[in-house]
N, C-alpha and C positions, 0 to 999 in steps of 0.2 A: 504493500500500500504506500501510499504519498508521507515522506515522513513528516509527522506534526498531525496528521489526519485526524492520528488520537484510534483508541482501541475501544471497543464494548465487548463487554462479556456478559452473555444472555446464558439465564440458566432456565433449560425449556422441557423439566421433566411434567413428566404426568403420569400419574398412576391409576389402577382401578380405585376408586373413591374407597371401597372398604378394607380395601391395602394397604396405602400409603396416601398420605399429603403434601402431595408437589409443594405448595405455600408455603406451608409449615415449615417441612423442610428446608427452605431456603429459610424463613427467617431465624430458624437455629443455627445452621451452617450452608455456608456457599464460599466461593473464591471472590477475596476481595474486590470489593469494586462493584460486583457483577447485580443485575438487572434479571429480575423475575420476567420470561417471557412466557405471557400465559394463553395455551393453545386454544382453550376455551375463550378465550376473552376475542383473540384475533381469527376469526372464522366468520364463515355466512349462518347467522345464527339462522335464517328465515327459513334454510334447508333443512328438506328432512333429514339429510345424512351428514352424519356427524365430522368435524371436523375439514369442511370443504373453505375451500382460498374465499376471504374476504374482497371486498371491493378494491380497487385500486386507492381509493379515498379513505376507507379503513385502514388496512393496510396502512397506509403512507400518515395517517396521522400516530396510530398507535406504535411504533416504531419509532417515531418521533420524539413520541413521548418518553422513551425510553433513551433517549438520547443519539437516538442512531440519526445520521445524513448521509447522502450520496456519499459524501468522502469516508463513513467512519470503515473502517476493518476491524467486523463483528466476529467474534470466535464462538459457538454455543457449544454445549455442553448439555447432558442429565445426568441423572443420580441412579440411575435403574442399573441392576446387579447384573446383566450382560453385558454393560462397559457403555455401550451407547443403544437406546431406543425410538426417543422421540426428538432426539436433537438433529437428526438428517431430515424430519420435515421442517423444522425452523429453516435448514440451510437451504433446503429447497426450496422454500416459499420466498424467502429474499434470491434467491437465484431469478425464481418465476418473473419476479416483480422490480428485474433489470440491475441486480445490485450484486457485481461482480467479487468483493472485496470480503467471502466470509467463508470462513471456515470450520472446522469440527471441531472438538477437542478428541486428540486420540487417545483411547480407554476408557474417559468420561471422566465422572467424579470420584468414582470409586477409588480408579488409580489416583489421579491428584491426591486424597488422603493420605491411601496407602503409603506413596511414594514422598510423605510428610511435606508436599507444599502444605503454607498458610490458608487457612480456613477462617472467615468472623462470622458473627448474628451481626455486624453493624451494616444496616441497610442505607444504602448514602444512593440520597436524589439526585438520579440524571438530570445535566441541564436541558432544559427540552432544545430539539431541532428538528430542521426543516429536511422532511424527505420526500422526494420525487417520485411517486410509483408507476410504471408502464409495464402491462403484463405482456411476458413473451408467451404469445399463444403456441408457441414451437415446442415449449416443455408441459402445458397441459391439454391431457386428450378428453375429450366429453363421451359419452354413451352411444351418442348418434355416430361420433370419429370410431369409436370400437367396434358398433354393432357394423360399417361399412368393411370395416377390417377382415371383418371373420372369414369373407367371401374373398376380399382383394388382397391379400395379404400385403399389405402396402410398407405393414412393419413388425418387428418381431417382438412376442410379450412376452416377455416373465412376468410369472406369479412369486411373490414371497412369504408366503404362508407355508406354514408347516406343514408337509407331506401331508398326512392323515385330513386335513383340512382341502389343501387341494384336490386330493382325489375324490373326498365325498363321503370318506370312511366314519371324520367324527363329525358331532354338530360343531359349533361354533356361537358360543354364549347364545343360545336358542336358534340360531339361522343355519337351517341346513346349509352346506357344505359342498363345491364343487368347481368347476375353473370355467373361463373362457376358450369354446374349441382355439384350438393351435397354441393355447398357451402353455410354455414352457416352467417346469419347478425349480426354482434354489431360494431355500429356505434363508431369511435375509442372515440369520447367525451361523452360516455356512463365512459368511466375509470376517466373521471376528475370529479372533484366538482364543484360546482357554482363557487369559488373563482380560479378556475385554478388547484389545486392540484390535485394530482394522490389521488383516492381512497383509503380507508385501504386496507387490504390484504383480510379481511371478506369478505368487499363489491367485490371484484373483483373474489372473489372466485366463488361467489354467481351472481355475472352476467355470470360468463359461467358454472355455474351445468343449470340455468333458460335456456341458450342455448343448454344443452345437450350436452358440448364440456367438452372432458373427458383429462384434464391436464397429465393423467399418460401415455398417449398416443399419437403417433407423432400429430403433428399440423404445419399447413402450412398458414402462414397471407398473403392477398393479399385485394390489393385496386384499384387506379388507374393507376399512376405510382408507385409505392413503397415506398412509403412517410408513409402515417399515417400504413400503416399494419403494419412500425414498432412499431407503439403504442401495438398493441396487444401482438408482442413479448415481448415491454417494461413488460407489466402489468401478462401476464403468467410469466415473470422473476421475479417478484415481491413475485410472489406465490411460487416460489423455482423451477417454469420449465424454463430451460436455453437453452433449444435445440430446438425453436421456429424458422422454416426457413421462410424465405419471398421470396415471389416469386417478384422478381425481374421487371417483364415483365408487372408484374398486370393486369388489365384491358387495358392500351393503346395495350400490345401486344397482349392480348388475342383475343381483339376485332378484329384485322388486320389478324389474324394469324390459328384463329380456324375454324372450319366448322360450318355452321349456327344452327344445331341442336346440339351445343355446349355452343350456347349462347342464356340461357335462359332468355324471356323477358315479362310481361307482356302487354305491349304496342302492341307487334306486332299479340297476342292474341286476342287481344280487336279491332283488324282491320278487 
């Protein structure tokens, strides 16, 4: 980044509500400096499905308010015990929304602890700024882009849902279970390590040739709400492909949204 631009650290966990408390968590402990980015707060609440990209004026204010501008170089971060969860939709969503300048924390928080960096509760106010949002519709795909796809294959999907999830085998917190035909499985914690980190660049090259997913070629990540699919943009960005869209809708809309012989399932096979 530009130096002087200044840094943000957004800490953007989320957890199942009767698990853990993102908030809380942060205001007991977090890495100095850093700025609650709340995933619930920055979304299209109006939408049925959870978690879907806020307006470009949402968006560009509420990042704002957190001190980010076009110049800042934002790092995020979560707290979640596989190293990173919900911190590659943060990165994706300022990708989306033209802001070149931000990155991940690799292994998360856990390791920061571990690895005895400083940790406070003192929660210190971002000076608010001015940010610019324009969405690049080249990184999100819609229902209507997917459902043309199945026929044209115009681009290649991975799924990042857990095997038994994408085949159709278990439910999925009450929503049966199953993928989009041609869509391809790598389970998004296929890209970490035991310890939380992101893979080398070898090893993640080397989990999608194994898939047969050709990096020089569009790709399209989808999960269930759109949450981990952005692991797999994270992890093709990694490899030098940048232009990774995620469908937005994932599996909660597809499921609501498509025609039966659209949603392929092993379970309903075996009935």
């Amino acid at each position: 980044g530009r130096v002087g631009a200044g840094l943000r650290v957004l800490d953007a966990s989320w957890y199942p509500p009767k698990e853990r408390n993102a908030r809380q968590e942060f205001k007991e402990r977090h890495i100095p400096g850093a700025s609650f980015f709340d995933i619930e707060e920055c979304r299209d609440k109006s939408s049925p499905y959870d978690f879907m990209l806020p307006s470009e004026s949402h968006f560009a204010d509420y990042v704002g308010g957190l001190g980010v501008s076009n110049d800042t170089h934002v790092v995020v971060y979560d707290g979640d015990e596989v190293g990173t969860f919900y911190a590659p939709r943060a990165w994706w969503m300022f990708r989306a929304f033209g802001h070149k300048e931000v990155s991940v924390l690799n292994g998360g928080f856990k390791n920061w602890v571990k690895e005895g960096h400083p940790v406070t509760a003192e929660v210190t106010q971002p000076t608010p700024a001015v940010f610019k949002a324009r969405l690049n519709r080249a990184l999100v795909k819609t229902f209507e882009e997917m459902v043309q796809n199945v026929s044209s294959l115009k681009f290649q999907v991975v799924d990042s849902r857990p095997e038994g999830r994408f085949r159709g085998t278990e439910l999925d917190q009450g929503l049966e279970s199953g993928h989009i035909p041609g869509a391809v499985n790598i389970p998004f914690q296929s890209f970490l390590s035991e310890t939380g980190h992101e893979k080398s660049i070898e090893e993640i090259q080397e989990i999608f040739r194994e898939k047969k997913v050709d990096l020089s070629k569009p790709l399209t990540a989808t999960c269930r709400k759109g949450v981990t699919a952005c692991q797999i943009a994270l992890a093709a960005f990694l490899c030098g492909k940048r232009d990774v869209a995620v469908y937005d809708g994932s599996w909660c809309e597809w499921f609501h949204r498509a025609p039966p012989h659209y949603k392929v399932s092993e379970s309903k096979r075996s009935k």
